[in-house]
PQR file with spaces between the fields and no chain letter, atoms N, CA, C, O and H, PARSE charges and radii, in Angstrom:
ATOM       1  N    UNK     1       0.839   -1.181    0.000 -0.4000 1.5000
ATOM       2  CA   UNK     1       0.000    0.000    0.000 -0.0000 2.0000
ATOM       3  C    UNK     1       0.879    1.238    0.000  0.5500 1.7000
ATOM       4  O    UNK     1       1.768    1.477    0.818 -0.5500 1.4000
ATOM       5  N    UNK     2       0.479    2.063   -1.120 -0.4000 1.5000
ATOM       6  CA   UNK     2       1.115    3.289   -1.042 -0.0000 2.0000
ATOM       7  C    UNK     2       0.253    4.963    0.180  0.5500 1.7000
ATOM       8  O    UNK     2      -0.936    5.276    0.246 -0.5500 1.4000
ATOM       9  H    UNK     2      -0.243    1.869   -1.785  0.4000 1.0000
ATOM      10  N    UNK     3       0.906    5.320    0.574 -0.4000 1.5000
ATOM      11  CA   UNK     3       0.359    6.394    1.554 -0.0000 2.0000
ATOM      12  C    UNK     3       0.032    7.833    0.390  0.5500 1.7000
ATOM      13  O    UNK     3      -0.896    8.641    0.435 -0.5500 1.4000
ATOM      14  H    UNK     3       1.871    5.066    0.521  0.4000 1.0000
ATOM      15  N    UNK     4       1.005    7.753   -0.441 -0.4000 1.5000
ATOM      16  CA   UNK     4       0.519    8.918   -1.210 -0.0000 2.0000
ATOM      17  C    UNK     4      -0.848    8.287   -2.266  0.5500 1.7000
ATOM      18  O    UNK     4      -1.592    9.214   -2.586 -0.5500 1.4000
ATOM      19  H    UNK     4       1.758    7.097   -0.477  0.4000 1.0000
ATOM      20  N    UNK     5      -1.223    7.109   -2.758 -0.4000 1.5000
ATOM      21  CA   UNK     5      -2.270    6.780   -3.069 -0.0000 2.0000
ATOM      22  C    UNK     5      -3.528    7.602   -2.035  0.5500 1.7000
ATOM      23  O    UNK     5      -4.403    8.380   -2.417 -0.5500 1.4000
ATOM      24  H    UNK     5      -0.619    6.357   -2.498  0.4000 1.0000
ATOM      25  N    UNK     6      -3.209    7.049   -0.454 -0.4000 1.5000
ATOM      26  CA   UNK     6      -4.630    7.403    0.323 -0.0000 2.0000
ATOM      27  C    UNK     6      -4.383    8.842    0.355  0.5500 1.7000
ATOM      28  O    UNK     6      -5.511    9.316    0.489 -0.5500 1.4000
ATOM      29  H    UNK     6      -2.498    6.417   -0.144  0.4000 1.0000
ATOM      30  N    UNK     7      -3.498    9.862    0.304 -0.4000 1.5000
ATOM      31  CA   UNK     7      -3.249   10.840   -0.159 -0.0000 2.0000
ATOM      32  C    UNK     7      -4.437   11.486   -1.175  0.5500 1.7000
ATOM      33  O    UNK     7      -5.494   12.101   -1.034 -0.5500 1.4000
ATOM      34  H    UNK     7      -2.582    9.477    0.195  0.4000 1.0000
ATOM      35  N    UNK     8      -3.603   10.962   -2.300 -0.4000 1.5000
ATOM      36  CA   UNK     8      -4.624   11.250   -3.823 -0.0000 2.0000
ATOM      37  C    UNK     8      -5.901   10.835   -3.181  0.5500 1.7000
ATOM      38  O    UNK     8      -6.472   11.910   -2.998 -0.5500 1.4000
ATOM      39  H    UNK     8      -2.744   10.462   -2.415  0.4000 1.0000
ATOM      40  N    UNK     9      -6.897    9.620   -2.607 -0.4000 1.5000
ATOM      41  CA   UNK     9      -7.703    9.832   -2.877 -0.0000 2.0000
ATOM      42  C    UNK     9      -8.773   10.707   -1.659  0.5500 1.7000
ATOM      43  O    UNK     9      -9.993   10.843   -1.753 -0.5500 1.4000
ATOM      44  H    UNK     9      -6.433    8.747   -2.755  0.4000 1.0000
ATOM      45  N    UNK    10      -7.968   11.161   -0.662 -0.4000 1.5000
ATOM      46  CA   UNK    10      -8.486   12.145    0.282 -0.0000 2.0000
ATOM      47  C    UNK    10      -8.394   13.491   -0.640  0.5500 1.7000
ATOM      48  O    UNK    10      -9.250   14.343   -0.403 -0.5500 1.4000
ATOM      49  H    UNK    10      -6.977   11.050   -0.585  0.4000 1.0000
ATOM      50  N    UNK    11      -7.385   13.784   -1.727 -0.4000 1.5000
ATOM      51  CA   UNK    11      -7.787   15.587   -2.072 -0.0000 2.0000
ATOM      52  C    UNK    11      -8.651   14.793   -2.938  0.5500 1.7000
ATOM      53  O    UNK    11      -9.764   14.923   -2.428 -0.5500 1.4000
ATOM      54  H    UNK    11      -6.690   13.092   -1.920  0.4000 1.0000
ATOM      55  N    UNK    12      -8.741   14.178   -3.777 -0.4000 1.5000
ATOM      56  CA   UNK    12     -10.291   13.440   -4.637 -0.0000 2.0000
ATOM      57  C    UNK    12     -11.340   13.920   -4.060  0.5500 1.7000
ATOM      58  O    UNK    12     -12.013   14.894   -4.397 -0.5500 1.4000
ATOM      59  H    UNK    12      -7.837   14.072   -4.191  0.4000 1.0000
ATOM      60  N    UNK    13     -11.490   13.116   -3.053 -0.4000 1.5000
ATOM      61  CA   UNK    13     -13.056   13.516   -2.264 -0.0000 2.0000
ATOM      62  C    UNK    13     -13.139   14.436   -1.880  0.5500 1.7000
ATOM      63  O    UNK    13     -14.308   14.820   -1.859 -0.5500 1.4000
ATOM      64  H    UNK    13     -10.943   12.325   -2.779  0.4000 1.0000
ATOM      65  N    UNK    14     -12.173   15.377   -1.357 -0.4000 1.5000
ATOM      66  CA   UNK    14     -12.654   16.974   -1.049 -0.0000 2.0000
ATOM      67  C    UNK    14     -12.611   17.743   -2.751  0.5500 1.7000
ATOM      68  O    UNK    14     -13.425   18.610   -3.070 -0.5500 1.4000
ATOM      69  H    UNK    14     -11.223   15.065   -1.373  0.4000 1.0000
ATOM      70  N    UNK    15     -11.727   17.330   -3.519 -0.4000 1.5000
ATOM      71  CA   UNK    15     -12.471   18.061   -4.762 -0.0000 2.0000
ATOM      72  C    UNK    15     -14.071   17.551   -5.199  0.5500 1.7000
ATOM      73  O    UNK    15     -14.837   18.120   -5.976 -0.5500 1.4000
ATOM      74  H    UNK    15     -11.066   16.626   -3.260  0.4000 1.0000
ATOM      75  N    UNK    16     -14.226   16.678   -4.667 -0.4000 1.5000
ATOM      76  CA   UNK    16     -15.690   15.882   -5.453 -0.0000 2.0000
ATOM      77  C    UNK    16     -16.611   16.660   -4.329  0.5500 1.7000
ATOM      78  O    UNK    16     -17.631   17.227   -4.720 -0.5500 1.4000
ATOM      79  H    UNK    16     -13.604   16.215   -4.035  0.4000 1.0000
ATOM      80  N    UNK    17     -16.414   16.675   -3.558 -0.4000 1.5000
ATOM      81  CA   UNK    17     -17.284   17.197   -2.298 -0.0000 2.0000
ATOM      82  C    UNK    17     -17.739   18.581   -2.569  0.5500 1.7000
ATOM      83  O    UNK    17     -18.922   18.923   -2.570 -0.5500 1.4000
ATOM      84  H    UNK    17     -15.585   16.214   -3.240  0.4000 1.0000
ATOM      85  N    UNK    18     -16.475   19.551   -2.855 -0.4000 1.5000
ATOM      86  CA   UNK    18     -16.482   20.485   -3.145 -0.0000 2.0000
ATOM      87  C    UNK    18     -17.503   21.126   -4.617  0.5500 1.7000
ATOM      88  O    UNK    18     -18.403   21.966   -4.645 -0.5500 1.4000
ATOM      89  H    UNK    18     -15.514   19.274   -2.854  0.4000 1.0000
ATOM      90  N    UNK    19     -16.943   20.388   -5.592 -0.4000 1.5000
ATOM      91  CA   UNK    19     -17.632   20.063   -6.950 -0.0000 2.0000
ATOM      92  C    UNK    19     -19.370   20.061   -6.269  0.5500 1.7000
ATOM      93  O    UNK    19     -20.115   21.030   -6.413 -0.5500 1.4000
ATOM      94  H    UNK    19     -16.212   19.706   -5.569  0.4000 1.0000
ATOM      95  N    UNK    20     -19.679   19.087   -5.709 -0.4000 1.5000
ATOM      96  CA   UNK    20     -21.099   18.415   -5.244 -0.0000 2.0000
ATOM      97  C    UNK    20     -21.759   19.741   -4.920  0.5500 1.7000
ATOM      98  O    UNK    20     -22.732   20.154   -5.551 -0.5500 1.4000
ATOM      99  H    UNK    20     -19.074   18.300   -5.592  0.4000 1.0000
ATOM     100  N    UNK    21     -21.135   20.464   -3.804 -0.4000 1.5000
ATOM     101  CA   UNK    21     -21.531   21.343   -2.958 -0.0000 2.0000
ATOM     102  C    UNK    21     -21.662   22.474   -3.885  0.5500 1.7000
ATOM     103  O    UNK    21     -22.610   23.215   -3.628 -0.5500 1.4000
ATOM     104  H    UNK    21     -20.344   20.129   -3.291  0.4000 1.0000
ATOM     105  N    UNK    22     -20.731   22.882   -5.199 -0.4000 1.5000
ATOM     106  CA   UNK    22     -21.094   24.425   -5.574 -0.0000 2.0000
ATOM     107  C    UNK    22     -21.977   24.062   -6.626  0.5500 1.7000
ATOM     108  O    UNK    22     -22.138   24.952   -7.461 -0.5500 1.4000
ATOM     109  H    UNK    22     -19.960   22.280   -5.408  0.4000 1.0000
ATOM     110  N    UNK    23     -22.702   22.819   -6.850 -0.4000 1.5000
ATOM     111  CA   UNK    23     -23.625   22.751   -7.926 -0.0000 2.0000
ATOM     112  C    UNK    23     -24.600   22.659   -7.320  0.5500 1.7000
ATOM     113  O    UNK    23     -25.598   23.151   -7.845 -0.5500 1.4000
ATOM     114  H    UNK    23     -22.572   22.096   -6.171  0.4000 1.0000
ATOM     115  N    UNK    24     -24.768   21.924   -5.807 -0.4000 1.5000
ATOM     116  CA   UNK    24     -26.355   22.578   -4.644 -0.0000 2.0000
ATOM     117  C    UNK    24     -26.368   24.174   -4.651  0.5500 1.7000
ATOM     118  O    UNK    24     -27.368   24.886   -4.736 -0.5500 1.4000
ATOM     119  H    UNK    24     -23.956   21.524   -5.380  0.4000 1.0000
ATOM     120  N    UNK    25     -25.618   24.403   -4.591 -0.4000 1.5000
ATOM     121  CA   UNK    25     -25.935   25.987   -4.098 -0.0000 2.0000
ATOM     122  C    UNK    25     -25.487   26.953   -5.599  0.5500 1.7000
ATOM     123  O    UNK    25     -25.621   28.176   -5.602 -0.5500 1.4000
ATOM     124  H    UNK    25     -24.805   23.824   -4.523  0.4000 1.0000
ATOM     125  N    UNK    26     -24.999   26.253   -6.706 -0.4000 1.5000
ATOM     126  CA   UNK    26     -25.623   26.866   -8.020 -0.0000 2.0000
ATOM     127  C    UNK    26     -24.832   28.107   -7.647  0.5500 1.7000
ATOM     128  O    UNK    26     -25.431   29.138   -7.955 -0.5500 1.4000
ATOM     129  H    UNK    26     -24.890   25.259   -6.703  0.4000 1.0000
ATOM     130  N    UNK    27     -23.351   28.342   -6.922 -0.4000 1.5000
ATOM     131  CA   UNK    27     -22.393   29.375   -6.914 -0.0000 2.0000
ATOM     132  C    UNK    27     -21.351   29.888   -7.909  0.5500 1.7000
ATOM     133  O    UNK    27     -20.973   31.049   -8.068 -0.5500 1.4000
ATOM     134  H    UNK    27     -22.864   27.505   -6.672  0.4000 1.0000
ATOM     135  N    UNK    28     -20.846   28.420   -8.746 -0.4000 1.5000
ATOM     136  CA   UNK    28     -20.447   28.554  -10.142 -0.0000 2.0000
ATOM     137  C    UNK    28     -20.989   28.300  -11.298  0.5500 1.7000
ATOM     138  O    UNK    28     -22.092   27.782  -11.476 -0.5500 1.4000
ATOM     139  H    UNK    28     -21.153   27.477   -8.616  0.4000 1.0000
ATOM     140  N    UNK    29     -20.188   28.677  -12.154 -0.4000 1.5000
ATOM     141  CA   UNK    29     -20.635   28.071  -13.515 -0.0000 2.0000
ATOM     142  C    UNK    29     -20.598   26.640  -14.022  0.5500 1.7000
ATOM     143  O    UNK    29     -19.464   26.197  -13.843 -0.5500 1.4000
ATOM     144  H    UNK    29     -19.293   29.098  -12.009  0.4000 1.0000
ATOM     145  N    UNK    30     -21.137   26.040  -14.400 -0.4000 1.5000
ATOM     146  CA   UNK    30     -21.221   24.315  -15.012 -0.0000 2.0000
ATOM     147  C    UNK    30     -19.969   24.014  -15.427  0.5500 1.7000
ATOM     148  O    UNK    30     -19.379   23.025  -14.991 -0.5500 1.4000
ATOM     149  H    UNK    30     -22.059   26.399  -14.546  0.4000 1.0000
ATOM     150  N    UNK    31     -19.400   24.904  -16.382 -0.4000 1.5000
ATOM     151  CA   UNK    31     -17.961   24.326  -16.719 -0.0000 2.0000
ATOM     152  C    UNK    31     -16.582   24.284  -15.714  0.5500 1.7000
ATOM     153  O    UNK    31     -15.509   23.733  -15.960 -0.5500 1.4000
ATOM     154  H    UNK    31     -19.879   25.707  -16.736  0.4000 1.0000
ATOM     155  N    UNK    32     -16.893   24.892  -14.755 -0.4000 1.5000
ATOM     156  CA   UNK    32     -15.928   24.791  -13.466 -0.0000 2.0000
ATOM     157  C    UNK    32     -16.097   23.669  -12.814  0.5500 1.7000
ATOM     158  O    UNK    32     -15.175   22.935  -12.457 -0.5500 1.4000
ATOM     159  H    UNK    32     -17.765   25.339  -14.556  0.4000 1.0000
ATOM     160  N    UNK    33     -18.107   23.340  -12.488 -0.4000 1.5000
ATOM     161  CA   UNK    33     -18.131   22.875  -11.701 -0.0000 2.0000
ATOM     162  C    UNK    33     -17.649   21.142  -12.430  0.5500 1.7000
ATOM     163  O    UNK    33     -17.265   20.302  -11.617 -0.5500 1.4000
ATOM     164  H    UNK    33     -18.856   23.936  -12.778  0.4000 1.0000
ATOM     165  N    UNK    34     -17.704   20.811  -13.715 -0.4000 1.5000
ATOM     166  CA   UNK    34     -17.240   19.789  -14.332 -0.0000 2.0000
ATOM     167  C    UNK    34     -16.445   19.517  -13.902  0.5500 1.7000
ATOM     168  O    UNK    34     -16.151   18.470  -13.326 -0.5500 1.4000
ATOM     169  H    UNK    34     -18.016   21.494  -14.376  0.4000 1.0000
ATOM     170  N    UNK    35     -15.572   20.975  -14.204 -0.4000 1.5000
ATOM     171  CA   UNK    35     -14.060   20.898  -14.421 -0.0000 2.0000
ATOM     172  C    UNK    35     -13.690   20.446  -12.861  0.5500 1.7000
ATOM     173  O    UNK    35     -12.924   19.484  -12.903 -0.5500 1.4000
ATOM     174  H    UNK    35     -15.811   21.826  -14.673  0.4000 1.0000
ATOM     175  N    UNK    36     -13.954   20.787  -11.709 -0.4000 1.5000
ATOM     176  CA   UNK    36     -14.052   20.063  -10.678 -0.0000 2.0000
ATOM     177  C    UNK    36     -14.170   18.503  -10.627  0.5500 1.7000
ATOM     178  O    UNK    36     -13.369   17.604  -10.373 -0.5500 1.4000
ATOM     179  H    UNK    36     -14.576   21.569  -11.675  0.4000 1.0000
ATOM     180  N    UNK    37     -15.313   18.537  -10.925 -0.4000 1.5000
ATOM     181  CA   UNK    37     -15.988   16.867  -10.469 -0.0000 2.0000
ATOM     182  C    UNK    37     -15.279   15.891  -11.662  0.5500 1.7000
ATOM     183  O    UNK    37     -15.809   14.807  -11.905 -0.5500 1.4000
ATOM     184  H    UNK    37     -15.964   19.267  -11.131  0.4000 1.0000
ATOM     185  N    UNK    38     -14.196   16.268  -12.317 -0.4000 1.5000
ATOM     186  CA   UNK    38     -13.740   15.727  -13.434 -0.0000 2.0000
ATOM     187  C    UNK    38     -12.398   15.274  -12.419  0.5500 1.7000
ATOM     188  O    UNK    38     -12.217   14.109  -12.066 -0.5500 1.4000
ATOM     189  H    UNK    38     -13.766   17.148  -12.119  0.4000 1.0000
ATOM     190  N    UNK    39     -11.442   16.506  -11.999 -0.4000 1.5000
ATOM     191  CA   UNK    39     -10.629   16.460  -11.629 -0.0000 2.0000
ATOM     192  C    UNK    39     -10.415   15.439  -10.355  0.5500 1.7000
ATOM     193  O    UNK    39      -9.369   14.817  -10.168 -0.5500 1.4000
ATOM     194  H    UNK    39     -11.589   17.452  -12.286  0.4000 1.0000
ATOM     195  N    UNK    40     -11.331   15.385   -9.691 -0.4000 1.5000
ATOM     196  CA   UNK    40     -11.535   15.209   -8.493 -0.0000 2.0000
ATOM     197  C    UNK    40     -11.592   13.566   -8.810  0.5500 1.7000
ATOM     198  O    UNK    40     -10.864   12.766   -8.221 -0.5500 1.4000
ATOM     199  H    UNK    40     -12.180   15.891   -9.844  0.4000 1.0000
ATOM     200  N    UNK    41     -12.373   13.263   -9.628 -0.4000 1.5000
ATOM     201  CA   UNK    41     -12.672   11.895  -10.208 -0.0000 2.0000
ATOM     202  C    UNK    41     -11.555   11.189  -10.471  0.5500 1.7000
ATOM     203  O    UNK    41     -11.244   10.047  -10.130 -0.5500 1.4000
ATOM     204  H    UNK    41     -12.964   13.913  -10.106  0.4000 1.0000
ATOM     205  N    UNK    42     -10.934   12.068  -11.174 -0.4000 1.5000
ATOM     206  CA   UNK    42      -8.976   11.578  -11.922 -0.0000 2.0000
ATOM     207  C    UNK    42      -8.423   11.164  -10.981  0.5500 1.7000
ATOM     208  O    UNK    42      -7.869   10.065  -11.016 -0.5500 1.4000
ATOM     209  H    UNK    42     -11.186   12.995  -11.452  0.4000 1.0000
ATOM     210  N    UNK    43      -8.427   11.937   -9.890 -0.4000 1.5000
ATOM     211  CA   UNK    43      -7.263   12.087   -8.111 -0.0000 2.0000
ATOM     212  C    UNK    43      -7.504   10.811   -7.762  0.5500 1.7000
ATOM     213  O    UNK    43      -6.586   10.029   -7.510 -0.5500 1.4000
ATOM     214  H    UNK    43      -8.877   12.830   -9.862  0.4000 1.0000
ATOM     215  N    UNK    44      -9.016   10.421   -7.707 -0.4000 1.5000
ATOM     216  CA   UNK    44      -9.220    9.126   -6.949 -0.0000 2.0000
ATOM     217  C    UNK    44      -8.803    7.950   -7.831  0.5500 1.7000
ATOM     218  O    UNK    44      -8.610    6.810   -7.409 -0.5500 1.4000
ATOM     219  H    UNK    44      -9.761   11.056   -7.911  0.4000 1.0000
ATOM     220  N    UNK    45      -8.685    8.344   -9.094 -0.4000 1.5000
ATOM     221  CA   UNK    45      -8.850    7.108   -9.739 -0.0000 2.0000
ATOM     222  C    UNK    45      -7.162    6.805   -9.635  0.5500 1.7000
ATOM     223  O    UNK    45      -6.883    5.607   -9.572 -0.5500 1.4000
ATOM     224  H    UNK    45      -8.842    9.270   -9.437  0.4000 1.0000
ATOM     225  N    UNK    46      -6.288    7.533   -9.617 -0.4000 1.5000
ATOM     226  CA   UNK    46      -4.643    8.008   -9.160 -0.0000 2.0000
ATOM     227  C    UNK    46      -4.400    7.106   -8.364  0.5500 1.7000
ATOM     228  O    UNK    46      -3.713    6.091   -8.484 -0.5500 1.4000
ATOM     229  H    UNK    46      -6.515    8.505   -9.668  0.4000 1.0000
ATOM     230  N    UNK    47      -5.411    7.790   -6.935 -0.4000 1.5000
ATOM     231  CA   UNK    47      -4.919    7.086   -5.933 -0.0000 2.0000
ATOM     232  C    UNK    47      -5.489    5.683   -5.929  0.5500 1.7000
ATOM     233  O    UNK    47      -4.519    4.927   -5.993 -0.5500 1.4000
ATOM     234  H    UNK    47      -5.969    8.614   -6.838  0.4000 1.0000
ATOM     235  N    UNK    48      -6.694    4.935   -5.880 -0.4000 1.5000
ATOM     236  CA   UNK    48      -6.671    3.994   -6.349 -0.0000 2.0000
ATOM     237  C    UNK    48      -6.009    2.932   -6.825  0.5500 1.7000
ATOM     238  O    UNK    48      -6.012    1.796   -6.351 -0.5500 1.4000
ATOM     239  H    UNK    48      -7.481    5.549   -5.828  0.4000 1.0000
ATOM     240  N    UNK    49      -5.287    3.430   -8.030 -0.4000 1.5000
ATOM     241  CA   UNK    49      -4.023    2.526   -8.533 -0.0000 2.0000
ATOM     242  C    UNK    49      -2.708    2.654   -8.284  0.5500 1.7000
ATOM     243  O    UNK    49      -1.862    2.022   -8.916 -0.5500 1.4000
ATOM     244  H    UNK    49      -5.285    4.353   -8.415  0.4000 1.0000
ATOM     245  N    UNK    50      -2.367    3.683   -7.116 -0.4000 1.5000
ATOM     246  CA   UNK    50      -1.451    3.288   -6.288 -0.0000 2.0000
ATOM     247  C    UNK    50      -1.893    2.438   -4.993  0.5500 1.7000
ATOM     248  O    UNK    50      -1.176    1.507   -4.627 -0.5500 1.4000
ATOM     249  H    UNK    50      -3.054    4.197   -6.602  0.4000 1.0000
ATOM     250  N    UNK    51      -3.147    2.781   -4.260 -0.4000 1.5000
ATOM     251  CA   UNK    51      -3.397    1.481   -3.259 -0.0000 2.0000
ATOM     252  C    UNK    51      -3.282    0.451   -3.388  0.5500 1.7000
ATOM     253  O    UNK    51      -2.892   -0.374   -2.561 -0.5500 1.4000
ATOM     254  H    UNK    51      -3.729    3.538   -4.558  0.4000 1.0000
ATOM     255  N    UNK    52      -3.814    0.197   -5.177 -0.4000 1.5000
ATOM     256  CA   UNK    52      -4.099   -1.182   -4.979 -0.0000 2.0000
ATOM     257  C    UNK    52      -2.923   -2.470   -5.916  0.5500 1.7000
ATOM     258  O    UNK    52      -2.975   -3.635   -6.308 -0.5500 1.4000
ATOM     259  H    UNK    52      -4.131    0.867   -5.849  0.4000 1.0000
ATOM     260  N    UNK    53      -1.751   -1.066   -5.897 -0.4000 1.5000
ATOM     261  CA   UNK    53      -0.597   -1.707   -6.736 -0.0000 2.0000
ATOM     262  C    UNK    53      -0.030   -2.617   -5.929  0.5500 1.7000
ATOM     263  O    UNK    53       0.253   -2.255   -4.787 -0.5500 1.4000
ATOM     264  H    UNK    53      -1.709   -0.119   -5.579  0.4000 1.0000
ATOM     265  N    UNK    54       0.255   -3.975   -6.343 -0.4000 1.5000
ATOM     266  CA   UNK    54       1.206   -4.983   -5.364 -0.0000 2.0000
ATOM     267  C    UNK    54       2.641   -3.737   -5.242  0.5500 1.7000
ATOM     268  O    UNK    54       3.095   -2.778   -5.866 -0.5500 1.4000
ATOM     269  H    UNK    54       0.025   -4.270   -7.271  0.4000 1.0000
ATOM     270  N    UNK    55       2.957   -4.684   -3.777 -0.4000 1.5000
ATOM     271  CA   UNK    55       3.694   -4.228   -3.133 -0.0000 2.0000
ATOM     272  C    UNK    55       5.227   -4.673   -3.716  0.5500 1.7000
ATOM     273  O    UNK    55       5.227   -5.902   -3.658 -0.5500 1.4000
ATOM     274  H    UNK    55       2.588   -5.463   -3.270  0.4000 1.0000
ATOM     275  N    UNK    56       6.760   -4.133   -4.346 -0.4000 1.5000
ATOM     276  CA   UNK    56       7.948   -4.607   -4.914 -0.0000 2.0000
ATOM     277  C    UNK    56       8.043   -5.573   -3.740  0.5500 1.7000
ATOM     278  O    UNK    56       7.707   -5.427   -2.565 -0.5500 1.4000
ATOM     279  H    UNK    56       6.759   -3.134   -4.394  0.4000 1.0000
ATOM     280  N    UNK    57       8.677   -6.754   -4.478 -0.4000 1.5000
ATOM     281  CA   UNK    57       9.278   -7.695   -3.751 -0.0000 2.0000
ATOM     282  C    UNK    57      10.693   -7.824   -3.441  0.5500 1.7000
ATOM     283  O    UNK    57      11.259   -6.774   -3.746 -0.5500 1.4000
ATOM     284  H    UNK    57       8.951   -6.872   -5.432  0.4000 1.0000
ATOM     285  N    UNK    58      11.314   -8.491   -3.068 -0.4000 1.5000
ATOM     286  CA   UNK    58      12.809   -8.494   -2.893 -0.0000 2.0000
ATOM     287  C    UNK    58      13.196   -8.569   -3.757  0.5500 1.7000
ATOM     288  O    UNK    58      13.807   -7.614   -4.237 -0.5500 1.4000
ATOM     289  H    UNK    58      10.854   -9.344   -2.821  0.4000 1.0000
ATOM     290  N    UNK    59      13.052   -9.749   -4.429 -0.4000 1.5000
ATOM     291  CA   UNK    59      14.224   -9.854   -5.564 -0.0000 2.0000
ATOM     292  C    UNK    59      13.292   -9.413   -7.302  0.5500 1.7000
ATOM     293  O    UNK    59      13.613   -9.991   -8.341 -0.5500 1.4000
ATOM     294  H    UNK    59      12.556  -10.525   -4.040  0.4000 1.0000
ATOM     295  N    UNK    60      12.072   -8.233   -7.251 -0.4000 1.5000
ATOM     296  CA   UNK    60      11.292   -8.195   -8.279 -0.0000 2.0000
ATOM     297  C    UNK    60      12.419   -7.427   -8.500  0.5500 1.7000
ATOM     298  O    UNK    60      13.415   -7.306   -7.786 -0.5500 1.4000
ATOM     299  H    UNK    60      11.811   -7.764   -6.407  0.4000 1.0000
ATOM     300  N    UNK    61      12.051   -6.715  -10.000 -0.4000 1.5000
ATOM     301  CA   UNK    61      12.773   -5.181  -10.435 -0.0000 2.0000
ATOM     302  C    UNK    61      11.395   -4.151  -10.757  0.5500 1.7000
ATOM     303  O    UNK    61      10.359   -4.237  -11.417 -0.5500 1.4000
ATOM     304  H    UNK    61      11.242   -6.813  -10.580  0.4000 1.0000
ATOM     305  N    UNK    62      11.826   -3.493  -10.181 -0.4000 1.5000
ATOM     306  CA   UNK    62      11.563   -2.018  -10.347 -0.0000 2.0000
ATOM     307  C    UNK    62      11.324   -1.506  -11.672  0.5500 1.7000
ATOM     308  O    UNK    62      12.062   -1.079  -12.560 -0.5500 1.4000
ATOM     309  H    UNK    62      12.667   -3.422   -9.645  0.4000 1.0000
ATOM     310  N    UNK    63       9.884   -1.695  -11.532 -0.4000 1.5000
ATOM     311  CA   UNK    63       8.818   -1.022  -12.672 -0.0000 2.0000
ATOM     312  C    UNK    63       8.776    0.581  -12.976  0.5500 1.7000
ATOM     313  O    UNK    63       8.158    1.373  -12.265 -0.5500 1.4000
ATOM     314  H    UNK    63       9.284   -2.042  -10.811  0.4000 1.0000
ATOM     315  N    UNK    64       9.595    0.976  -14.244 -0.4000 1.5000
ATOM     316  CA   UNK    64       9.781    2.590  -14.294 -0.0000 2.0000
ATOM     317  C    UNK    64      10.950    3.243  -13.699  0.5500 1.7000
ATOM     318  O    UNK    64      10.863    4.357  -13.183 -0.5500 1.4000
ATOM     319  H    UNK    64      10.097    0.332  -14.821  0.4000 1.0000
ATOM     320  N    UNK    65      12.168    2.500  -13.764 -0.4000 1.5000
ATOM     321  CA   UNK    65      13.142    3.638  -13.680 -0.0000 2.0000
ATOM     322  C    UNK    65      13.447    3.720  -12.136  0.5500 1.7000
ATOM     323  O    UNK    65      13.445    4.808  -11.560 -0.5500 1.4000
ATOM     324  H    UNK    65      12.238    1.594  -14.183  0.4000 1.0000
ATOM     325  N    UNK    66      13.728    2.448  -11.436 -0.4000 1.5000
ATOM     326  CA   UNK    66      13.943    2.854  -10.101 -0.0000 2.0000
ATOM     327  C    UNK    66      15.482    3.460   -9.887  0.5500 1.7000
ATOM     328  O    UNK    66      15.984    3.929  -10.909 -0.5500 1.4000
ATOM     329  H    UNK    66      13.729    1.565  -11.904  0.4000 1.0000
ATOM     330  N    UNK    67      16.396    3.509   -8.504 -0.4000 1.5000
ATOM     331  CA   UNK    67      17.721    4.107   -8.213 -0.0000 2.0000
ATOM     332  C    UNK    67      18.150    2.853   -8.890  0.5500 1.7000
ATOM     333  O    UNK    67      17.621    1.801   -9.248 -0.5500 1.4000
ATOM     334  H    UNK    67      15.989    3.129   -7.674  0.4000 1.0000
ATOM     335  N    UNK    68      19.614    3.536   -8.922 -0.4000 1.5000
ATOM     336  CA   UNK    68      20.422    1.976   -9.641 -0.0000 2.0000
ATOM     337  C    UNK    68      21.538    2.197   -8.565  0.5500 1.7000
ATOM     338  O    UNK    68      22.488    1.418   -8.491 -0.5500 1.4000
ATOM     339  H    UNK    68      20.043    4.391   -8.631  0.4000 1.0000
């Protein structure tokens, strides 16, 4: 389990929350508030696939360029 995954998907839900909340109260415009509930959607989906990435093993290699 990665910590910056539960990271990503805690600012997720406060962008989605946020998103939710200015389209009840009809404070922005639709294309913000998308542009929100879009973003917010992405974060979680981020973090997500760092939670739920297996964990490197000892003797795996390093997916993407690890230290050498």
């Amino acid at each position: 389990m990665d910590w910056w995954g539960v990271f990503y998907i805690v600012i997720g839900l406060w962008l989605v929350s946020r998103a939710i909340s200015s389209i009840a109260k009809g404070s922005s415009s639709w294309f913000w508030n998308l542009l929100w509930l879009a973003g917010g959607g992405y974060v979680i989906y981020l973090g997500y696939l760092k939670v739920s990435a297996p964990a490197p093993g000892l003797f795996t290699p390093v997916v993407g360029g690890g230290r050498r």
